[in-house]
N, CA, C and O atoms as a GROMACS GRO file, in nm:
protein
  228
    1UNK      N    1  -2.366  -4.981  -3.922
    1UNK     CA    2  -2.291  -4.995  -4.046
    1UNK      C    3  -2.279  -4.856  -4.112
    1UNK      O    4  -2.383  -4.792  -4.129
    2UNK      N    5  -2.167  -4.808  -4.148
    2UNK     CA    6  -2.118  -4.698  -4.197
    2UNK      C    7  -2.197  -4.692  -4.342
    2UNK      O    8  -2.218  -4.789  -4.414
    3UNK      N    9  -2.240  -4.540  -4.371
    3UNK     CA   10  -2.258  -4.543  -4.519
    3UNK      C   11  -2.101  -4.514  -4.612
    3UNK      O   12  -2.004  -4.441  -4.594
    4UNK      N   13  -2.138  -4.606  -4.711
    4UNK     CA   14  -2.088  -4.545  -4.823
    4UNK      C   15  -2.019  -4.427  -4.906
    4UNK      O   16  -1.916  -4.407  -4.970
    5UNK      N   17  -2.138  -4.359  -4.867
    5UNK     CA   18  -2.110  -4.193  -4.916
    5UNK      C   19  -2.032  -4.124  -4.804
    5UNK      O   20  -1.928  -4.070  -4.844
    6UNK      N   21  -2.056  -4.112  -4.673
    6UNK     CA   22  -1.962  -4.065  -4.600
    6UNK      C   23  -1.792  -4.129  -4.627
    6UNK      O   24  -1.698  -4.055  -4.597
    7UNK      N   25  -1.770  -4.249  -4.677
    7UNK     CA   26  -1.644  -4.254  -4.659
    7UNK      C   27  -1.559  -4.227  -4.763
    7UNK      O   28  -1.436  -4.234  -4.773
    8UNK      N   29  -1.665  -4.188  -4.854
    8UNK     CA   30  -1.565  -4.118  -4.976
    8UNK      C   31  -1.531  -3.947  -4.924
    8UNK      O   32  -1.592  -3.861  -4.860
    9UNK      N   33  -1.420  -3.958  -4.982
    9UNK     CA   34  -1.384  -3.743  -4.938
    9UNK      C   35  -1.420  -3.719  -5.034
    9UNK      O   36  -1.409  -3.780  -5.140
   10UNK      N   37  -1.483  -3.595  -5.001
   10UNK     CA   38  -1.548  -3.451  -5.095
   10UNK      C   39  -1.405  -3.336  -5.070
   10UNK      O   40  -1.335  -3.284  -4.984
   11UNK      N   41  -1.426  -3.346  -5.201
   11UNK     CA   42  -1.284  -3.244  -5.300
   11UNK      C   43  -1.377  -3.126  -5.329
   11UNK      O   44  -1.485  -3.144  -5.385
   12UNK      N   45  -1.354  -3.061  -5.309
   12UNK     CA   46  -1.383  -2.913  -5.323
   12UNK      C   47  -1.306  -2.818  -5.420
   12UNK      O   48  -1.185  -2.800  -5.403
   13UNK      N   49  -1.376  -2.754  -5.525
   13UNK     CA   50  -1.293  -2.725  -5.609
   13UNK      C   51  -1.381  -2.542  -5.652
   13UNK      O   52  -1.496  -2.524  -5.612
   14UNK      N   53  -1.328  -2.458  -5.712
   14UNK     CA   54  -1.389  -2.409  -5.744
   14UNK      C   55  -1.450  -2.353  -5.909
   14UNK      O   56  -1.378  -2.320  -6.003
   15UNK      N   57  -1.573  -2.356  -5.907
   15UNK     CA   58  -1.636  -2.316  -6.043
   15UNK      C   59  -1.642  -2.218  -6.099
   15UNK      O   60  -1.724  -2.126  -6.092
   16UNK      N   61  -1.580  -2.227  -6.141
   16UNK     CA   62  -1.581  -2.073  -6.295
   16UNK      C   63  -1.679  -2.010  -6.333
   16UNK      O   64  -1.680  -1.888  -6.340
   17UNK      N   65  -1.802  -2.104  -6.368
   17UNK     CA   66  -1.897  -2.059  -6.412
   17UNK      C   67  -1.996  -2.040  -6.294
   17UNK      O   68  -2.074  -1.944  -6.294
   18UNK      N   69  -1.994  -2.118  -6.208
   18UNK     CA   70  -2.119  -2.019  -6.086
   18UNK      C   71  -2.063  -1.998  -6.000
   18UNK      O   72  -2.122  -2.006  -5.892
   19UNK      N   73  -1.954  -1.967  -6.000
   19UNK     CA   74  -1.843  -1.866  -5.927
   19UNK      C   75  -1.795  -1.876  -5.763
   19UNK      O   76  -1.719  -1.802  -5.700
   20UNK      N   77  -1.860  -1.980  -5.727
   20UNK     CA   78  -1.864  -2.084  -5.608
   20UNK      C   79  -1.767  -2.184  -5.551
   20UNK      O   80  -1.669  -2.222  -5.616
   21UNK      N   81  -1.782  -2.205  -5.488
   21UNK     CA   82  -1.663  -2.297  -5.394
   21UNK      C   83  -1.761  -2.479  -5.402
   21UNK      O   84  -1.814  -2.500  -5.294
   22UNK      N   85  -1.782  -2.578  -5.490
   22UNK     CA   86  -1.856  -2.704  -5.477
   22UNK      C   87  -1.786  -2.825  -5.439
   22UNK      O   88  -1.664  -2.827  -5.424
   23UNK      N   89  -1.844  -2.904  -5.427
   23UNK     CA   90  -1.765  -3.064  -5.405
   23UNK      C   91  -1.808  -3.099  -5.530
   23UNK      O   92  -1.915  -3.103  -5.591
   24UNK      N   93  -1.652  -3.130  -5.560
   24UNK     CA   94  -1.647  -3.218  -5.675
   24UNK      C   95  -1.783  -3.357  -5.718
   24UNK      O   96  -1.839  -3.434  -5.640
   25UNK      N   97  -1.794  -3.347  -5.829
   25UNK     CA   98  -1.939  -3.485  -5.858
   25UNK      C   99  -1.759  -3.545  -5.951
   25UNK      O  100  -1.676  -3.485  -6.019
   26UNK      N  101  -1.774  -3.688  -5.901
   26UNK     CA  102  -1.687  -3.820  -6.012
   26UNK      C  103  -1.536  -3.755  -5.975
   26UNK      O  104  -1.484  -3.723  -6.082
   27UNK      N  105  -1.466  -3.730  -5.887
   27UNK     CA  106  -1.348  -3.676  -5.893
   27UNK      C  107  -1.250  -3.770  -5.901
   27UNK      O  108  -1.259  -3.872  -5.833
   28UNK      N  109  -1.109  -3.741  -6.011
   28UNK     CA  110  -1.070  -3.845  -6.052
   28UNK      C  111  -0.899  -3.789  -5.989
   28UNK      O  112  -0.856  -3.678  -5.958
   29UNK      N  113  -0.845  -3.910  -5.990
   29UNK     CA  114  -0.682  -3.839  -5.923
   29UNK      C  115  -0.604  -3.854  -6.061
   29UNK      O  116  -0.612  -3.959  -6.125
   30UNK      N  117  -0.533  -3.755  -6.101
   30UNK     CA  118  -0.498  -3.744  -6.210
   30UNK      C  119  -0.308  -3.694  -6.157
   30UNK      O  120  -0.268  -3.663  -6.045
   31UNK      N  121  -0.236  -3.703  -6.275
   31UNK     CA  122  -0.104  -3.655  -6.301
   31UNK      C  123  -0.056  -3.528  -6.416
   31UNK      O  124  -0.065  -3.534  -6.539
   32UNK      N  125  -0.017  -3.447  -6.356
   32UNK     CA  126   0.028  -3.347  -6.491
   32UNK      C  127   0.116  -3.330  -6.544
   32UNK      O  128   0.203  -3.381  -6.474
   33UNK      N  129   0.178  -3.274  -6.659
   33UNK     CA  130   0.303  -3.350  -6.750
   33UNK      C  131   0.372  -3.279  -6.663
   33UNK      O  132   0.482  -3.285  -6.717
   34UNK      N  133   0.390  -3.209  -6.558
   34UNK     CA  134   0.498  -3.163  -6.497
   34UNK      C  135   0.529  -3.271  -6.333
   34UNK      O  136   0.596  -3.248  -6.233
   35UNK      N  137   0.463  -3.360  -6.363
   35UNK     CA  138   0.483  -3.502  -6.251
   35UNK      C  139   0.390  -3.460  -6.126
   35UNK      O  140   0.382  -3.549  -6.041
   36UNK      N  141   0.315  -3.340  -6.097
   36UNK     CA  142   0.220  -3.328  -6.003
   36UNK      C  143   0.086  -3.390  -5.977
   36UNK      O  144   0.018  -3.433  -6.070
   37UNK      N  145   0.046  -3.397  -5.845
   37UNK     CA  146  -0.099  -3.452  -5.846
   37UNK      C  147  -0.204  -3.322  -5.901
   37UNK      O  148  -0.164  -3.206  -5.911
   38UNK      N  149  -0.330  -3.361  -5.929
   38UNK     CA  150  -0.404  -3.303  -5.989
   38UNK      C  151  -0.552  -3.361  -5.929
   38UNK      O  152  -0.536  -3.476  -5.889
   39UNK      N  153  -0.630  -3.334  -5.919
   39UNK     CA  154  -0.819  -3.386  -5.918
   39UNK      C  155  -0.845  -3.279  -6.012
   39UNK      O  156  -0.806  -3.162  -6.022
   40UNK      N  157  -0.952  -3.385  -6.105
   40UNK     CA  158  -1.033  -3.326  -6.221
   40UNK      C  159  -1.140  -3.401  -6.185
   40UNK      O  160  -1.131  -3.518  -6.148
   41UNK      N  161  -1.281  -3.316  -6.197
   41UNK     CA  162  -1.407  -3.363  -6.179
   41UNK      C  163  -1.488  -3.314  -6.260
   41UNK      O  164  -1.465  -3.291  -6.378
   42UNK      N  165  -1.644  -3.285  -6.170
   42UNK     CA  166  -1.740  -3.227  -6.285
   42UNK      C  167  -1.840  -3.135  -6.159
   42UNK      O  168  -1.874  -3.171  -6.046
   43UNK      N  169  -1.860  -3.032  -6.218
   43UNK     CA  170  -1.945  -2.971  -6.134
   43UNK      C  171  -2.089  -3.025  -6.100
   43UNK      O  172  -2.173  -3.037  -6.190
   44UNK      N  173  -2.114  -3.053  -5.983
   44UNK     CA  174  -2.282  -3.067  -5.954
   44UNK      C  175  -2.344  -3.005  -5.983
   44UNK      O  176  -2.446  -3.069  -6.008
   45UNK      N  177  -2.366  -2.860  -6.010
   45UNK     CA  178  -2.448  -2.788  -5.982
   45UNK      C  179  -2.514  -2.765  -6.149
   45UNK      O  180  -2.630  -2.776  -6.188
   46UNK      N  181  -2.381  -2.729  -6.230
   46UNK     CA  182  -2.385  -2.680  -6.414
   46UNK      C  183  -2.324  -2.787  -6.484
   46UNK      O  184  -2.326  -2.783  -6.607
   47UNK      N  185  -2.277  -2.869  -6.434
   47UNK     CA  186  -2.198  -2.975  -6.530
   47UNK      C  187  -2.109  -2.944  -6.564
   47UNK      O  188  -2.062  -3.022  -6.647
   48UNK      N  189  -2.014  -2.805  -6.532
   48UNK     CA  190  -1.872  -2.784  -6.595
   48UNK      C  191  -1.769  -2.856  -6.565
   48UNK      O  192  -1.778  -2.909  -6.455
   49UNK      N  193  -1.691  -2.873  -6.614
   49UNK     CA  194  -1.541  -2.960  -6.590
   49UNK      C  195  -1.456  -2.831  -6.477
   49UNK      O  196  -1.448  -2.711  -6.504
   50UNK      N  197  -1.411  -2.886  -6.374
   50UNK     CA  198  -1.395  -2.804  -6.283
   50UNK      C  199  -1.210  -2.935  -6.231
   50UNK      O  200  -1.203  -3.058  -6.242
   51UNK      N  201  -1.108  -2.844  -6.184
   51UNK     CA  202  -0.993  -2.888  -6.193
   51UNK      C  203  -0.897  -2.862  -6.076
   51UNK      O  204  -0.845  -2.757  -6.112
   52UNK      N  205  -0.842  -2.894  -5.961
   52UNK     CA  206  -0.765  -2.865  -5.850
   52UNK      C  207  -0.640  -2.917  -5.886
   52UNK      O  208  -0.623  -3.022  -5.948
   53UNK      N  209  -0.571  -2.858  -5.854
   53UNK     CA  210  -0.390  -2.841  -5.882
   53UNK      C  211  -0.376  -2.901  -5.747
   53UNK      O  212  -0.445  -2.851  -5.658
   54UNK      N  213  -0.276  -3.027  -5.709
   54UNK     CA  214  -0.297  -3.032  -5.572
   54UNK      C  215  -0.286  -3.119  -5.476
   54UNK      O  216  -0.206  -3.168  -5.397
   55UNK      N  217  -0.464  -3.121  -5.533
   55UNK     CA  218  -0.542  -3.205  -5.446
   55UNK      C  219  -0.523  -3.384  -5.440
   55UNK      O  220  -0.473  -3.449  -5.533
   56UNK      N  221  -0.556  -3.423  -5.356
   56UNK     CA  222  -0.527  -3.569  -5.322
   56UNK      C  223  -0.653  -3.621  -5.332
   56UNK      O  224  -0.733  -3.527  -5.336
   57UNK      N  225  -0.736  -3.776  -5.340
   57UNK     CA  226  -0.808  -3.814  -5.301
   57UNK      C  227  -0.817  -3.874  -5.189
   57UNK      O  228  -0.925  -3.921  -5.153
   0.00000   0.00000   0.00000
């Protein structure tokens, strides 16, 4: 039986503040007023709000 956690995708985004490349923690699929996809999450590591232009779930 497959886990769980493997079948979610890890979004990778990068952090501002520890200047790093992380997988997104809670990543949400979002829209921007210009009709694009977007992922907004939260950093694992510092808790910053961390944001991909883009990205898909």
């Amino acid at each position: 039986m497959p886990d769980q956690k493997q079948d979610e995708k890890q979004v990778e985004a990068y952090c501002v503040k520890c200047k790093a490349k992380r997988a997104m923690k809670d990543p949400q699929q979002i829209k921007m007023k210009n009709g694009k996809p977007a992922v907004t999450g939260t950093c694992p590591n510092c808790g910053t709000k961390m944001f991909r232009i883009g990205g898909v779930i």
